[in-house]
DOVO-91633 format. One record per residue (C-alpha): residue number from 0; residue in three letters; x, y, z. Coordinates in nm, 4 decimals, decimal comma. Example, Ala and Ser with C-alpha at 12.3 -4.5 7.8 and 13.67 -1.06 7.14 Angstrom:
BEGIN
resi/resn/xx/yy/zz
0/ALA/1,2300/-0,4500/0,7800
1/SER/1,3670/-0,1060/0,7140
# end
This chain:
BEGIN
resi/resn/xx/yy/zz
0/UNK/-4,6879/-5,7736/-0,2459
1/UNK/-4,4777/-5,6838/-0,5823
2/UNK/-4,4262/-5,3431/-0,7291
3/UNK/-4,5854/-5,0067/-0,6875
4/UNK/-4,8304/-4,8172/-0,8241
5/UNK/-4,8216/-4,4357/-0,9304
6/UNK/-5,0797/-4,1232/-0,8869
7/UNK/-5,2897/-3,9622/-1,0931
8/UNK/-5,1290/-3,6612/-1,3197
9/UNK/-5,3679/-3,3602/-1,3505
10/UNK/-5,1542/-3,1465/-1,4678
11/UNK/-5,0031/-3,1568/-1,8123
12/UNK/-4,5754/-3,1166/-1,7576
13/UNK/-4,4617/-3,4057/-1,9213
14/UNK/-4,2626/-3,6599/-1,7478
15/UNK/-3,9967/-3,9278/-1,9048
16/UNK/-4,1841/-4,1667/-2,1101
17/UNK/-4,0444/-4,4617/-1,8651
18/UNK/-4,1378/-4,4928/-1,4786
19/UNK/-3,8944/-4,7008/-1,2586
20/UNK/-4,1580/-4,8619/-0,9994
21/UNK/-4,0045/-5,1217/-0,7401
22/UNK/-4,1328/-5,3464/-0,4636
23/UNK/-4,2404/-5,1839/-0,1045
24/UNK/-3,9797/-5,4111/0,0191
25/UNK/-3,7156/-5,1696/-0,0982
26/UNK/-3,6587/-4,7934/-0,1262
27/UNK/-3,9761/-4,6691/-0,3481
28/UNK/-3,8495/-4,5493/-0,6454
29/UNK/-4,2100/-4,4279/-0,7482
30/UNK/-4,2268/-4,3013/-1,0909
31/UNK/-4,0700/-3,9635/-1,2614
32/UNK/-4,2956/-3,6967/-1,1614
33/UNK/-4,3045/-3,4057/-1,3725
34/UNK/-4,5891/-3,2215/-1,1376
35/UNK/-4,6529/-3,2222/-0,7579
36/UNK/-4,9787/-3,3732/-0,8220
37/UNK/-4,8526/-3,5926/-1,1185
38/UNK/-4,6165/-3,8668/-1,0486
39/UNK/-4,3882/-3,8878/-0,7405
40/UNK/-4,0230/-3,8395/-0,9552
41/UNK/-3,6868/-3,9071/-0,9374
42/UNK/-3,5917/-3,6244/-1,0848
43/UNK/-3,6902/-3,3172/-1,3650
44/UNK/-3,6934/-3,4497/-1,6542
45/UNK/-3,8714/-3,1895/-1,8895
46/UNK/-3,7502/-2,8437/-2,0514
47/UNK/-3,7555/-2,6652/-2,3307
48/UNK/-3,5092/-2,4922/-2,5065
49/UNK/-3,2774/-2,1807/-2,4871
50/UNK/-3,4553/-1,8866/-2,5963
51/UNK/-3,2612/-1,6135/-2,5147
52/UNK/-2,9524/-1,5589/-2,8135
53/UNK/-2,6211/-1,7174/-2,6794
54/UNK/-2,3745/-1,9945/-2,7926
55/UNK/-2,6533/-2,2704/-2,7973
56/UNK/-2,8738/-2,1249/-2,9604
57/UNK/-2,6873/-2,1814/-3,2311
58/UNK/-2,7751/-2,5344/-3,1771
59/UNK/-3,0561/-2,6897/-3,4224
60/UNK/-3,2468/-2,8779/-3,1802
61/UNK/-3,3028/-2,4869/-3,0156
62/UNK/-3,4002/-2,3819/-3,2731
63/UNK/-3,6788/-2,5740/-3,3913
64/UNK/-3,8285/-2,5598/-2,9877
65/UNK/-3,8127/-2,1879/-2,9664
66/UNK/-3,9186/-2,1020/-3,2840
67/UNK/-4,2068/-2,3616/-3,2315
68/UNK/-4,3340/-2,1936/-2,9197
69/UNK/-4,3389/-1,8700/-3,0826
70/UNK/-4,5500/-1,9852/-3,3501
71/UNK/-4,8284/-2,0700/-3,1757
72/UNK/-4,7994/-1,8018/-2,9069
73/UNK/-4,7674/-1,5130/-3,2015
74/UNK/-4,5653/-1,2225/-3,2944
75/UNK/-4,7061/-1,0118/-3,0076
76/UNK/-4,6362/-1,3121/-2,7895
77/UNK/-4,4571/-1,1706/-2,4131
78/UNK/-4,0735/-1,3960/-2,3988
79/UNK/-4,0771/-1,4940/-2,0778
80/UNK/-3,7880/-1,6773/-2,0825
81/UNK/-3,6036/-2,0313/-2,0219
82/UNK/-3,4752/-2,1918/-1,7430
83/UNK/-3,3069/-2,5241/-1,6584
84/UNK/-3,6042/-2,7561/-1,5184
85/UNK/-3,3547/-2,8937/-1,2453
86/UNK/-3,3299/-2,5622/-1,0130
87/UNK/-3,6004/-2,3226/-1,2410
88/UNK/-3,5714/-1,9394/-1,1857
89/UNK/-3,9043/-1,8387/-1,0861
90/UNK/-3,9213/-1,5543/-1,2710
91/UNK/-3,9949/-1,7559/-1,5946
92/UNK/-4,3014/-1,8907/-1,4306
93/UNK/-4,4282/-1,5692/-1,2487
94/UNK/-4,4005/-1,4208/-1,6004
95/UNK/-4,6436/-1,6629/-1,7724
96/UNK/-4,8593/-1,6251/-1,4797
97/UNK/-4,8340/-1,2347/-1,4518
98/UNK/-4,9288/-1,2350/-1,8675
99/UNK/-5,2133/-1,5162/-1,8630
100/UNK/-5,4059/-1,2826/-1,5990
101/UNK/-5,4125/-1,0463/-1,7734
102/UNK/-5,4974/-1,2086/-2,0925
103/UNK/-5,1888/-1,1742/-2,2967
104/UNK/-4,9877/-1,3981/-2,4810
105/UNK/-4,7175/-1,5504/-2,4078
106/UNK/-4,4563/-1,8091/-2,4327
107/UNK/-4,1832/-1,9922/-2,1394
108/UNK/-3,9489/-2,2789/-2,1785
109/UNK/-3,7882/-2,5665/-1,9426
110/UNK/-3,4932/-2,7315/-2,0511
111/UNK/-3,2301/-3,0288/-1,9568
112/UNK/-2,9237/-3,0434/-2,1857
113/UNK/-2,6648/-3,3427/-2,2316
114/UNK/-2,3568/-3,1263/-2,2636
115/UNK/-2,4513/-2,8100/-2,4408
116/UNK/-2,6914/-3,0273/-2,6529
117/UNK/-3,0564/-2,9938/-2,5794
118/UNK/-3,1756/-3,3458/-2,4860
119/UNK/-3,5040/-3,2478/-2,3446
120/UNK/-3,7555/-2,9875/-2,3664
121/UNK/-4,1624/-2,8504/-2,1708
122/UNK/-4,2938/-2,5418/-2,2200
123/UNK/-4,6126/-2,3314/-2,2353
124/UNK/-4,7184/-2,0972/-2,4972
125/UNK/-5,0681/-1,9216/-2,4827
126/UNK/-5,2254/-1,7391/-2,8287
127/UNK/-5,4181/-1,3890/-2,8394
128/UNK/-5,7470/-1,6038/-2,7743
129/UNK/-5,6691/-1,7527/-2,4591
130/UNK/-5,5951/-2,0636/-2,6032
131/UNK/-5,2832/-2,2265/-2,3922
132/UNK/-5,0631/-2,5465/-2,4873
133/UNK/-4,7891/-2,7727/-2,3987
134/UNK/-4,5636/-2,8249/-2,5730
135/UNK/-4,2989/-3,0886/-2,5108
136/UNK/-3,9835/-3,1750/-2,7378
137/UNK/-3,7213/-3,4613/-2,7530
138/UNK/-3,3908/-3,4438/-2,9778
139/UNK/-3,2104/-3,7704/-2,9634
140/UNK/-3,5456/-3,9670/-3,0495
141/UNK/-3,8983/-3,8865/-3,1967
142/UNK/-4,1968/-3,9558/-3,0558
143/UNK/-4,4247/-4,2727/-3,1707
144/UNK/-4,5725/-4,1575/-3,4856
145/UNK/-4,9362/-4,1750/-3,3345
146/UNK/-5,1213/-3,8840/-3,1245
147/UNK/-5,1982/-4,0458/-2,7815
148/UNK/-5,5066/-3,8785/-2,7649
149/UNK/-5,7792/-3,5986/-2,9496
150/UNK/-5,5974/-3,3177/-2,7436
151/UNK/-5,2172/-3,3657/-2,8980
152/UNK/-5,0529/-3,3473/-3,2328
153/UNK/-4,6749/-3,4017/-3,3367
154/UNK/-4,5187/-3,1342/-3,5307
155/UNK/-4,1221/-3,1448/-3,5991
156/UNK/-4,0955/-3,5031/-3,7695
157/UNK/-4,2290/-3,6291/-3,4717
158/UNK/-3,9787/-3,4592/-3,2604
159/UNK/-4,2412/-3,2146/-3,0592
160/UNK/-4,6007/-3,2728/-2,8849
161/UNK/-4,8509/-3,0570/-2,8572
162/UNK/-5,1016/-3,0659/-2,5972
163/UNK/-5,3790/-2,8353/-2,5975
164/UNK/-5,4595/-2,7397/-2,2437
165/UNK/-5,8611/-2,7845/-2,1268
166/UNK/-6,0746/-2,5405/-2,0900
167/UNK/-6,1148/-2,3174/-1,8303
168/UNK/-5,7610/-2,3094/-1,8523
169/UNK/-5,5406/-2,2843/-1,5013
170/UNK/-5,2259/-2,2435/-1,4673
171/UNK/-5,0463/-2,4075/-1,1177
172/UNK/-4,6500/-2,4490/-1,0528
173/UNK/-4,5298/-2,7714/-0,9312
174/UNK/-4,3426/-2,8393/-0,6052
175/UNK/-4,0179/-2,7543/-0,9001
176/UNK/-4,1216/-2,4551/-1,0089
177/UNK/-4,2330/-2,5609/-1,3489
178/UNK/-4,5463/-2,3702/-1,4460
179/UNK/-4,8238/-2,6089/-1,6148
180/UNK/-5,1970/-2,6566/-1,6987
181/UNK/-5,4000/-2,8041/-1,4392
182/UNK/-5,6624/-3,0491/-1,5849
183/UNK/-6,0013/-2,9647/-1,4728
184/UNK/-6,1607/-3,2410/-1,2985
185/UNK/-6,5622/-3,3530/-1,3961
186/UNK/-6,6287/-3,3701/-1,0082
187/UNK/-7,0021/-3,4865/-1,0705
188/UNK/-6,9048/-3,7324/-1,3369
189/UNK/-6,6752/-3,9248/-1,1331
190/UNK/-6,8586/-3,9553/-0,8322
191/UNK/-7,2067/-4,0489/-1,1145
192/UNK/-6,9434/-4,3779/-1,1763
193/UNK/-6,7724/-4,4003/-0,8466
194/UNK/-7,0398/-4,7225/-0,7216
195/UNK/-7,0611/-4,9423/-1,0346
196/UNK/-7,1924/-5,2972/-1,0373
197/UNK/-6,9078/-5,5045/-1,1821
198/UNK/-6,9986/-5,6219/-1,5763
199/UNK/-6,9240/-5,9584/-1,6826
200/UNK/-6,6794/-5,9985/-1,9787
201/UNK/-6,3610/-6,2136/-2,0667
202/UNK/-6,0230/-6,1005/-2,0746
203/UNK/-6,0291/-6,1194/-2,4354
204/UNK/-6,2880/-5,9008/-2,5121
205/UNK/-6,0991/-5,6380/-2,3082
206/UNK/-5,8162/-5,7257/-2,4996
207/UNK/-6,0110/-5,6901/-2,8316
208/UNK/-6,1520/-5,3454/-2,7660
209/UNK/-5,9751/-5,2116/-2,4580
210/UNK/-6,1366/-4,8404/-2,4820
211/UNK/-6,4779/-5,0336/-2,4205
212/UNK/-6,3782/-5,0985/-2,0736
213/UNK/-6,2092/-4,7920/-1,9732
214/UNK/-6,2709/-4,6759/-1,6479
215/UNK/-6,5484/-4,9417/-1,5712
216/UNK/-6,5882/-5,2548/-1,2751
217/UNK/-6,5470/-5,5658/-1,4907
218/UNK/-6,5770/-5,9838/-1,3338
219/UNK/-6,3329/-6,2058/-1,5988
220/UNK/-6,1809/-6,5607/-1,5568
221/UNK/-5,8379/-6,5534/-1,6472
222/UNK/-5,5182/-6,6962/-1,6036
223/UNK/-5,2460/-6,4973/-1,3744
224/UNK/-4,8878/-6,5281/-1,5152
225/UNK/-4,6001/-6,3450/-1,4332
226/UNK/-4,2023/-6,2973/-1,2686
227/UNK/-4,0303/-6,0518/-1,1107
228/UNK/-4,1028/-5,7950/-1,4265
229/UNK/-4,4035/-5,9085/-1,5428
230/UNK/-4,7401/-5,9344/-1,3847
231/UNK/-5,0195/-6,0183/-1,6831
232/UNK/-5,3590/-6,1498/-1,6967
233/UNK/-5,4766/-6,3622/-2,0185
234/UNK/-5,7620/-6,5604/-2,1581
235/UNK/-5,7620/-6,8275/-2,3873
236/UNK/-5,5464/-6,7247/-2,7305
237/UNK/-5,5685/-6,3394/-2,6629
238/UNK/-5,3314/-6,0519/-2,5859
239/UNK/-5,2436/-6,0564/-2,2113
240/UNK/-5,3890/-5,7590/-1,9564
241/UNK/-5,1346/-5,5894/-1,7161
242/UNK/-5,2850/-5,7271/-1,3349
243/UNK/-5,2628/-5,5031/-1,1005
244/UNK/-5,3656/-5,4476/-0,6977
245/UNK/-5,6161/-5,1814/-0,6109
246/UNK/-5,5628/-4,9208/-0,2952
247/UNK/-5,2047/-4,9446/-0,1812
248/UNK/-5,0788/-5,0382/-0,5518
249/UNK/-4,8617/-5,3343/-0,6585
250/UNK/-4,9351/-5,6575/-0,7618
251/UNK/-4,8443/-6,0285/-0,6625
252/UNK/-4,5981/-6,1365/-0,4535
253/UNK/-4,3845/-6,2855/-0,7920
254/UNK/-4,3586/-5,9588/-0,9609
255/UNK/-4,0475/-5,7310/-0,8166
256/UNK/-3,9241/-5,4476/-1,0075
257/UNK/-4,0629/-5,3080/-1,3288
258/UNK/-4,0540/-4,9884/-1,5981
259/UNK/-4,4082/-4,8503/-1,6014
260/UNK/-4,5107/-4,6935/-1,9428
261/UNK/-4,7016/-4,3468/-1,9905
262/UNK/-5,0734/-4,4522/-1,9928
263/UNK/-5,2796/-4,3324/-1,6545
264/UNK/-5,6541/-4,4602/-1,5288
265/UNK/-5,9173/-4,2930/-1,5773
266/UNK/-6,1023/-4,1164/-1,8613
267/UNK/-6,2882/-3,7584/-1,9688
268/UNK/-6,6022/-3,6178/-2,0894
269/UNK/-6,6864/-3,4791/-2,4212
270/UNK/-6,4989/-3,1675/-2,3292
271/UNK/-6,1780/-3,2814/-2,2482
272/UNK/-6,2495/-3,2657/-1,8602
273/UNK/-6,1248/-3,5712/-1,6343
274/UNK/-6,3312/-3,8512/-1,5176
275/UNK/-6,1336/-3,9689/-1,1995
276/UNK/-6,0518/-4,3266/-1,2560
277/UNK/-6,3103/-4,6153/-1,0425
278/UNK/-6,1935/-4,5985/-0,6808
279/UNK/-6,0836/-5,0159/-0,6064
280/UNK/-5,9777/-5,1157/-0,2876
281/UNK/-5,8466/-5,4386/-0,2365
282/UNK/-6,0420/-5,7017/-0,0328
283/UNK/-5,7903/-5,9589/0,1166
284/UNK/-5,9768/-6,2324/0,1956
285/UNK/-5,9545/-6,6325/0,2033
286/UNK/-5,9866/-6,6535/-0,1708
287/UNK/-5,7031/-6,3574/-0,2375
288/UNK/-5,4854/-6,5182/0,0584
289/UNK/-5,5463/-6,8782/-0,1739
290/UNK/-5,4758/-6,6886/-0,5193
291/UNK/-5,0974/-6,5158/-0,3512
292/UNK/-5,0584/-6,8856/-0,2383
293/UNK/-5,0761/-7,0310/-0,5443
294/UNK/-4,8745/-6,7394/-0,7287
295/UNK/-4,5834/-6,7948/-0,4814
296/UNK/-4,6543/-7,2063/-0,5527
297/UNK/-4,6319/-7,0705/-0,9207
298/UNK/-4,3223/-6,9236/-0,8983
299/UNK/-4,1737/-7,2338/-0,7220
300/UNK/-4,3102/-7,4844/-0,9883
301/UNK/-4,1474/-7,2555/-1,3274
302/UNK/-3,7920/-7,2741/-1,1231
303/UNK/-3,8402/-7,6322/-1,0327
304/UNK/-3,9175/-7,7297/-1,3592
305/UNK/-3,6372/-7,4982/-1,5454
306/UNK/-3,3648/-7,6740/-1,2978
307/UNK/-3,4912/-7,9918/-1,4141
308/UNK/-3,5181/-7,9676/-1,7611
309/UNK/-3,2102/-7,7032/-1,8799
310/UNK/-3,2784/-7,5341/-2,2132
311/UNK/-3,6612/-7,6153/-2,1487
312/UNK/-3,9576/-7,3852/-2,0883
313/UNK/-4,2555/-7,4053/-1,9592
314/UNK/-4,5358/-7,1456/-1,8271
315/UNK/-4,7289/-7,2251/-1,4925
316/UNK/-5,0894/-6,9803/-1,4727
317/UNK/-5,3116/-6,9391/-1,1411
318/UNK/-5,6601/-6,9121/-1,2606
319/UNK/-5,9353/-6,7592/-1,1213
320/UNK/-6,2525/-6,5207/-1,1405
321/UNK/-6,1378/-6,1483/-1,0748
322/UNK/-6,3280/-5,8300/-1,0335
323/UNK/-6,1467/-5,5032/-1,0755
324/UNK/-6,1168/-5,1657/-1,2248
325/UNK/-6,0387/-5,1892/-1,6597
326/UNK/-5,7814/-4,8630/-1,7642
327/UNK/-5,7539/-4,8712/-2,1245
328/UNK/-5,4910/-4,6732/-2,3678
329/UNK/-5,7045/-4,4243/-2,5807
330/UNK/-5,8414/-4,5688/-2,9216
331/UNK/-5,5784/-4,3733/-3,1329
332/UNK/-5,3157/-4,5683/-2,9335
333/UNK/-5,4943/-4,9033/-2,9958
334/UNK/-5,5595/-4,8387/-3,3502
335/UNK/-5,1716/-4,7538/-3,4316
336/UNK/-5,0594/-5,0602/-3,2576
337/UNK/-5,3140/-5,2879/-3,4334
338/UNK/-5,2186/-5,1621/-3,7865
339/UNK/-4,7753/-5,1415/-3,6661
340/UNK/-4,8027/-5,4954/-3,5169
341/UNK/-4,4229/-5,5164/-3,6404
342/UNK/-4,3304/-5,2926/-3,3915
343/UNK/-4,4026/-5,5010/-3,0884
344/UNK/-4,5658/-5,2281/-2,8984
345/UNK/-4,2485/-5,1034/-2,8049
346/UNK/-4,3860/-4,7477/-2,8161
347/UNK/-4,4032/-4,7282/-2,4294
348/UNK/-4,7432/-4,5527/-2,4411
349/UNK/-4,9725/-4,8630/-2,3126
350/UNK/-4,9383/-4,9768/-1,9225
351/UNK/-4,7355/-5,2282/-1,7193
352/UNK/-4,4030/-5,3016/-1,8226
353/UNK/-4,2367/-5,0841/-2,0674
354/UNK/-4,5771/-4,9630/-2,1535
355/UNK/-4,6282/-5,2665/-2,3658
356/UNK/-4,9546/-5,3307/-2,2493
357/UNK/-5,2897/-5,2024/-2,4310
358/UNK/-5,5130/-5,2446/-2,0507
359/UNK/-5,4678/-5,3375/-1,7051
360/UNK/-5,7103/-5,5083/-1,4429
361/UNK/-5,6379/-5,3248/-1,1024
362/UNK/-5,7945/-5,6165/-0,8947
363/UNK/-6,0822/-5,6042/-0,6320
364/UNK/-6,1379/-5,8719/-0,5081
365/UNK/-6,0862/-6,2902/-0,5960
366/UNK/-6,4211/-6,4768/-0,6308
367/UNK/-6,3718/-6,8404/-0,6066
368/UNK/-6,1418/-7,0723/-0,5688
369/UNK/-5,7949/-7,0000/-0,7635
370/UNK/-5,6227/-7,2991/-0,8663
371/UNK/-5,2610/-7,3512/-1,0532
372/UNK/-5,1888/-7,5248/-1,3775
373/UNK/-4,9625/-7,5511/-1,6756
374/UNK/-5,0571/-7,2311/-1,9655
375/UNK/-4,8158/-7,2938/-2,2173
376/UNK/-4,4599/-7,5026/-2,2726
# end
């Protein structure tokens, strides 16, 4: 079994747009985790700025992040302070707690720094009417120019996201320190969806109009391709799916190591609440243990042929009838991409590697036969 697979965020601290994920075979590297019941990370990647007046302050980048947060917390707004997010003082957070009990404004900052220079920035601000947001900042490099989803909105030139936090607001620290919006969970929702009869489609289709599919039991034929980076599911002349393993995570036995983009499973109800993604548990039986066969006989036949013909390329598939869980990237994502094709989806908002892809199919189950052929040369 190839790769890993990361947990579900619920709280809104923003991690590194790029998730190392590697095989079970080695170390698990799982993902950057910006909240204890986010990501598992490598390490804090997520600030904000230096408030308080000192030598970097003086720095632009500071700047624009502090006087940011006080804008949308207000002129009455309590500082509570910044912090480095490696090592926080907890007296940053316990402020922002102290003042949203008690229904006050306020505003708090994270920070990491390359040198003096503010590289990376989270914090929270919260207005007069109990509103509360993220707000998360990046110096070196703007964000893509599209908001991921109805809850954010770039400000800065694209430098600094804004995430309204849902309603009823909570406020949690992570295993770090780092103070954060929890994301209320739509408990009846998700379990209304959690036994779903699996709805037949093509990979296409999915491919076409991914947000159609979120979050929902689909049965496709497709054709399994992948190496030790990439693990993708395709139909006939369409954009390819990220393929995935339900339960313990991963995927086939060719893919090793790869850079997981920022999209997560699941989806929400009207009010911004989240609708856990589809539980999928992996049934190994004789038709998966004949699929991993013919993915490792895959993997055998592309290096056979490539020592045989130098210079010369040619694509082996496994192809078979799947049933699994759809996760889609939000329509705003999928509209952007459509109408910036030139950019190659390089935006690292989708799933898979690099985030280049628009959906994934976390499998279920195989349902016949899977057999191994030649997909393109």
């Amino acid at each position: 079994m190839g790769g890993v697979s990361c947990n579900l965020n619920e709280m809104t601290i923003p991690r590194k747009r790029l998730v190392w994920e590697c095989t079970t075979a080695t170390p698990v590297l799982v993902a950057a985790i910006a909240m204890a019941f986010y990501v598992i990370g490598l390490a804090p990647l997520c600030g904000a700025a230096q408030l308080a007046p000192g030598p970097s302050a003086l720095d632009a980048s500071d700047r624009i992040f502090s006087e940011r947060l006080k804008a949308i917390a207000g002129g009455n707004a309590a500082d509570c302070g910044d912090t480095p997010s490696k090592g926080p003082q907890d007296t940053v957070a316990t402020c922002g707690l102290n003042a949203f009990q008690a229904h006050n404004p306020f505003f708090l900052g994270y920070y990491t720094r390359f040198g003096r220079v503010l590289d990376f920035a989270y914090g929270l601000a919260a207005d007069s009417e109990g509103n509360v947001f993220s707000v998360t900042y990046q110096s070196i490099r703007a964000f893509p120019a599209v908001e991921p989803n109805r809850h954010t909105r770039l400000a800065d030139d694209n430098h600094t996201r804004i995430l309204e936090c849902i309603k009823p607001v909570k406020l949690a620290k992570n295993g770090q320190g780092m103070l954060g919006c929890i994301i209320p969970v739509n408990q009846s929702e998700s379990e209304k969806i959690a036994h779903q009869t699996p709805i037949n489609t093509t990979a296409c289709a999915v491919a076409e109009n991914p947000s159609a599919f979120n979050n929902k039991l689909v049965r496709v034929r497709g054709h399994y391709s992948g190496n030790f980076e990439y693990s993708m599911l395709s139909g006939d002349g369409c954009d390819a799916l990220w393929f995935g393993y339900g339960g313990e995570g991963g995927g086939p036995p060719s893919l090793a190591i790869y850079v997981s983009g920022g999209a997560r499973p699941g989806s929400e109800d009207a009010d911004g609440k989240l609708i856990l993604p589809v539980a999928v548990k992996l049934i190994r039986d004789s038709k998966f243990d004949r699929f991993e066969k013919q993915v490792k006989a895959m993997a055998r036949a592309d290096a056979a042929y490539e020592k045989k013909h130098p210079g010369k390329f040619v694509s082996h598939c496994v192809t078979a009838t799947f049933v699994g869980r759809i996760d889609s990237v939000s329509p705003e994502v999928h509209e952007f991409r459509k109408n910036h094709p030139s950019r190659e989806h390089n935006d690292g908002l989708g799933f898979g590697q690099m985030g280049l892809f628009e959906a994934q199919l976390i499998l279920q189950s195989v349902q016949d036969d899977a057999t191994l052929g030649v997909c393109s040369q």
